[in-house]
KEDOTI-176192 format. One record per atom (N, C-alpha, C): x, y, z. Coordinates in steps of 0.2 Angstrom, whole numbers, plus 5000, padded with zeros to 4 digits. Example, Ala and Ser with C-alpha at 12.3 -4.5 7.8 and 13.67 -1.06 7.14 Angstrom:
BEGIN
506649725039;506249785039;506649845039;506449895035;506849955036;506450005039;
***
This chain:
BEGIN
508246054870;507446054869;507246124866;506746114860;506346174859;505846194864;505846254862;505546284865;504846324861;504346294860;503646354855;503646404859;503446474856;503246524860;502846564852;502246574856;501646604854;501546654857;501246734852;501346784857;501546784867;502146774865;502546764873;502346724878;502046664874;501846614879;502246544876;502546514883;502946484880;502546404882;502846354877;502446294878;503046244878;503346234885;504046204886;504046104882;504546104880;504446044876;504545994883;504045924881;503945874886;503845784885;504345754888;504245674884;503345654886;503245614882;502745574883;502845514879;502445454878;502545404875;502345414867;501845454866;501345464860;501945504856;502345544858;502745574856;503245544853;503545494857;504345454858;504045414854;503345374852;503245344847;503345354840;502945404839;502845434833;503745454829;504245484832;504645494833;505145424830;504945364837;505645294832;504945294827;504545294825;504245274819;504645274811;504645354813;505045384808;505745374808;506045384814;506745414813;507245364819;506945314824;507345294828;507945244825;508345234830;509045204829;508845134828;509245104827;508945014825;509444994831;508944924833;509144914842;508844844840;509044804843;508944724845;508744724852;508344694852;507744664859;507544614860;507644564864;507244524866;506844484859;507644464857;507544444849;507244454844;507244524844;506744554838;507144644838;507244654830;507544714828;507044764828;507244814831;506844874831;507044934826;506644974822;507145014819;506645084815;506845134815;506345184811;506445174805;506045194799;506245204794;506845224791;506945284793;507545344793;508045364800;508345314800;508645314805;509445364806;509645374800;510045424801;509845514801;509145494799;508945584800;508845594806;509145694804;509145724810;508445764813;508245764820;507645744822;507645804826;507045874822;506645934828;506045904833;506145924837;505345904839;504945984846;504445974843;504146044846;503646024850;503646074855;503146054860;502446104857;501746074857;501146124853;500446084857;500046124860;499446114862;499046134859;498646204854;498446234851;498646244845;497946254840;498046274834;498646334830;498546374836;499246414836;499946424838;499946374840;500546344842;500646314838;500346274834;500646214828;500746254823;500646304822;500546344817;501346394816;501546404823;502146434823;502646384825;502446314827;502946244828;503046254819;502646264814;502946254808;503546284807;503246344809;503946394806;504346394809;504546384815;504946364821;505346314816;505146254815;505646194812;505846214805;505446254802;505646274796;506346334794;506246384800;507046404804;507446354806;507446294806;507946284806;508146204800;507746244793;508046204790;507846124787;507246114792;507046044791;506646034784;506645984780;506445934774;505745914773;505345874779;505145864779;504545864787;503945884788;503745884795;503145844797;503145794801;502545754803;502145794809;501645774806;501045814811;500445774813;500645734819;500045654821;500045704826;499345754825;499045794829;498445784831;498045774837;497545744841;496945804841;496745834833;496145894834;495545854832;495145904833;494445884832;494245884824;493845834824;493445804818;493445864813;493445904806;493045964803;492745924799;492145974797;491745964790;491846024785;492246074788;492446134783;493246134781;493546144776;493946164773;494446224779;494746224783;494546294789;495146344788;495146364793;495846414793;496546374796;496646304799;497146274803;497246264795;496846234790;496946194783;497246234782;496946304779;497346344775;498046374778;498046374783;498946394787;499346344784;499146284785;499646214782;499846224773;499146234771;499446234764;499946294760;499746364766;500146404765;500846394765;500946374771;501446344776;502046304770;501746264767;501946194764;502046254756;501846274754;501946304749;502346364750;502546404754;503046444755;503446434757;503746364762;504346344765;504646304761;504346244756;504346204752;504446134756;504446124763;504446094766;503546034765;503845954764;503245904763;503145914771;502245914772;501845874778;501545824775;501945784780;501245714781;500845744790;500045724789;499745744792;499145674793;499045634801;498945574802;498045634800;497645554797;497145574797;496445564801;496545554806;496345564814;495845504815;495645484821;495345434826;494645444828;494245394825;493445414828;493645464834;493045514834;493045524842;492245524844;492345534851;491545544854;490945544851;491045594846;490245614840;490345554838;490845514837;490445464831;490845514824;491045574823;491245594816;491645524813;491545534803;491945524800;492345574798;492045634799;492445684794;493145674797;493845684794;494545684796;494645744801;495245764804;495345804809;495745864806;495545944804;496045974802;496745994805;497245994806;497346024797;497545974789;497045884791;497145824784;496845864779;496245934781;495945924771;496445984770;497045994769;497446034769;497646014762;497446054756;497746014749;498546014747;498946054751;499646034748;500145974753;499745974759;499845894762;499645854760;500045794764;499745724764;499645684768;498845654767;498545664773;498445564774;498545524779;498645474782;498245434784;497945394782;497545334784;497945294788;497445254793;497745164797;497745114794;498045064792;497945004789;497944954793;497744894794;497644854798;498244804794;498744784796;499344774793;499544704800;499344724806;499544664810;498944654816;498844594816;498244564819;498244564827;499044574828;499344584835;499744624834;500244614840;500644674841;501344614840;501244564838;501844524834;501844464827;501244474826;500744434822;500444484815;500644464809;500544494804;499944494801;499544524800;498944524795;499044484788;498644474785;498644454777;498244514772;498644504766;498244574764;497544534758;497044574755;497344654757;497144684766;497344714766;497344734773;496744784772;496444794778;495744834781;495944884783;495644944783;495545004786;495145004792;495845034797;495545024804;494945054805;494445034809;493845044810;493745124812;494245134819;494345224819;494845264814;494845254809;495445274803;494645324801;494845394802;494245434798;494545434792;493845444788;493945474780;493645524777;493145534779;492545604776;492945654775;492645694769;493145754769;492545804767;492745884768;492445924766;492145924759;491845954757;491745974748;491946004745;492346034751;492746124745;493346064744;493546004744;494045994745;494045914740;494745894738;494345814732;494545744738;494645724736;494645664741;495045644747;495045654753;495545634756;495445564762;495745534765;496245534765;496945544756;497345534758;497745514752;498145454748;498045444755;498845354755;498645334763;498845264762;498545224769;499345204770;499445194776;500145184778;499845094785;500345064788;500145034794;499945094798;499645074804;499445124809;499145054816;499345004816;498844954819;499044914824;499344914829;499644884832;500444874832;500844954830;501244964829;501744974836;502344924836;502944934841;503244964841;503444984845;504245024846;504345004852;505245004853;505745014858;505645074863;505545074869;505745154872;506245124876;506645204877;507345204881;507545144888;506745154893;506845114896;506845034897;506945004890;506744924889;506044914889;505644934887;505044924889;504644934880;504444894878;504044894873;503344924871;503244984868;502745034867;502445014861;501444984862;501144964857;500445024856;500445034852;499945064851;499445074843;499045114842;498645114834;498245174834;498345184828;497845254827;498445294821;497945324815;498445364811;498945404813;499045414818;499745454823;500145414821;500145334820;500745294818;500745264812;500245284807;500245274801;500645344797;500645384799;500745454799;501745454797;502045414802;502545424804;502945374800;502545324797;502845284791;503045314784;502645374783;502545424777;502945464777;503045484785;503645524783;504445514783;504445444785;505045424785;505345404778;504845384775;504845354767;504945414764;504745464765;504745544763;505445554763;505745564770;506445564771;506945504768;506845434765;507245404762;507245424755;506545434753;506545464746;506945554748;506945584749;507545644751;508345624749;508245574754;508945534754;509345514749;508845494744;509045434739;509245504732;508745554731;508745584727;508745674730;509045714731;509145774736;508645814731;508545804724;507845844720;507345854722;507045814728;506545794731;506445864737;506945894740;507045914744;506745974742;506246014746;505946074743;505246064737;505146004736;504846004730;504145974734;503745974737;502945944741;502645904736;502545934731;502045914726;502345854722;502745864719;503245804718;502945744722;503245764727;503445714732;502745674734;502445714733;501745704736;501345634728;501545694724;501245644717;501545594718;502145564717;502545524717;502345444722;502145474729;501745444734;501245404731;500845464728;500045424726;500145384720;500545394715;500545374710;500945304710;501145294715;501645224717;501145184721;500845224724;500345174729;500045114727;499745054731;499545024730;498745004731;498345014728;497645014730;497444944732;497644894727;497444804726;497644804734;497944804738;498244794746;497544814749;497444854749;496844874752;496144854750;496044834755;495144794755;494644844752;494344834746;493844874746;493044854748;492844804753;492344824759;492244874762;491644894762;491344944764;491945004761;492244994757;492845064754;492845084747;492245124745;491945114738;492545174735;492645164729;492845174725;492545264723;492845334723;492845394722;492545404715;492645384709;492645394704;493045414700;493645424703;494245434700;494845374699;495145354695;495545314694;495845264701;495645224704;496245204709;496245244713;495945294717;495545314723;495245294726;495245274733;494645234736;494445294743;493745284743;493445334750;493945344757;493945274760;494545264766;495145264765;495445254757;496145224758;496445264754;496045324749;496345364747;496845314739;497445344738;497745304731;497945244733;497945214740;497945144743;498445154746;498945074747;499345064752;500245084750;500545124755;501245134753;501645114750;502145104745;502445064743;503245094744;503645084747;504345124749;504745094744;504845034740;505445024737;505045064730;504445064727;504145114723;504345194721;504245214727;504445284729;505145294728;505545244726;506345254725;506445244715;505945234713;506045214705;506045264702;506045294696;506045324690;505245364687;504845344689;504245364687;503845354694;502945394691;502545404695;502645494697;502945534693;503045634695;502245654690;501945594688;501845634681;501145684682;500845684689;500545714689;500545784693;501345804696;501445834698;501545904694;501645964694;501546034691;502446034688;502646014694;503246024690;503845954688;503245894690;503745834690;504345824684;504645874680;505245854677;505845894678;505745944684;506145954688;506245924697;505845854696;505845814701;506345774700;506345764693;506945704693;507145724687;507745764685;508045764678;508245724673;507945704667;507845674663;507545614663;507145614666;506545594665;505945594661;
***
């Protein structure tokens, strides 16, 4: 296990369910159950996991997994609603631009107030920030598209900042296998979140250029998305091309993200994919 440690306090890592979920989202091993296949996206990637209750402690969980090398970091963090641009945003974008390492970052759950604003550190501009999709009606029963944006899936964003969420992923009644046999269901951008980044990690996989490169990878994301999949009730349209307020450049597309095009509006997308 890791171990965070913030000015010499240490924050021992520890199982929970919220955790182990997020976790097979992305990366668990593919397992048959009680006649149905369970499996993460990226099942062969290699998996850090950091224990963080504070904003300062997430902030040194970066660099912590960034020591040791990792591609890609999911961050389905449970903070409170911002209406500012603040300093947890600015540490990530830092973060994300000096390690070269891609965040996806879930973009948070009604809370108490009632906010829509997202939860920082989603207006973080060199992240990528995670809407819920309503993708299944149950926890075995499939939705029909275009699919809704779950009711607690924030969206509000700051003004110093353009539109966020980014990309909608599932997030809605999402299963996984845990160790004990016992089937873990749950919903909330935390497991929208972990769909992003497992797709992150296949797109790495597929193409190793990808690897260090955020913006890239990020363009590539939105520009493959699917907006038409997602409902635009009560989801008005930004003003920008294929942007929507809730769904951001719309809904995921993974075999998309493995094609030839879509860098073109990254800075440096012609050294995302050579000859291109």
């Amino acid at each position: 296990n890791l171990v965070n440690v913030y000015n010499g306090q240490a924050v021992a890592a520890s199982q929970n369910d919220h955790a182990t979920a997020v976790t097979s989202i992305a990366a668990g091993e593919r397992q048959f159950y009680n006649g149905k296949t369970y499996s993460g996206l990226a099942p062969n990637a290699t998996v850090f996991v950091t224990a963080c209750i504070y904003e300062k402690e997430m902030i040194s969980g970066f660099e912590l997994l960034a020591s040791k090398g990792v591609n890609v970091i999911n961050m389905s963090f449970n903070v409170k609603a911002s209406k500012k641009y603040g300093s947890f945003d600015r540490a990530i974008d830092r973060l994300v631009q000096s390690t070269g390492i891609t965040g996806v970052i879930s973009a948070g759950n009604t809370t108490e107030d009632k906010s829509t604003y997202i939860t920082s550190p989603g207006h973080a501009l060199n992240a990528i920030s995670v809407a819920n999709a309503v993708t299944k009606s149950n926890a075995t029963s499939a939705a029909s598209t275009p699919y809704s944006i779950a009711d607690s899936s924030l969206w509000a964003e700051s003004s110093e900042v353009p539109n966020k969420p980014d990309i909608t992923a599932p997030g809605t009644n999402i299963s996984v296998l845990m160790a004990n046999g016992t089937v873990y269901t749950n919903s909330g951008t935390s497991f929208a979140a972990p769909h992003v980044t497992g797709i992150v990690a296949q797109m790495m996989q597929e193409n190793s250029v990808r690897i260090g490169n955020p913006q890239a990878v990020k363009a590539k994301l939105m520009n493959t998305a699917k907006p038409e999949r997602i409902s635009t009730t009560y989801n008005r349209p930004t003003g920008t091309a294929n942007i929507y307020e809730k769904s951001g450049a719309g809904f995921v597309d993974a075999a998309a993200c493995m094609t030839g095009w879509g860098y073109f509006h990254a800075w440096n997308h012609a050294a995302a994919e050579p000859g291109y």
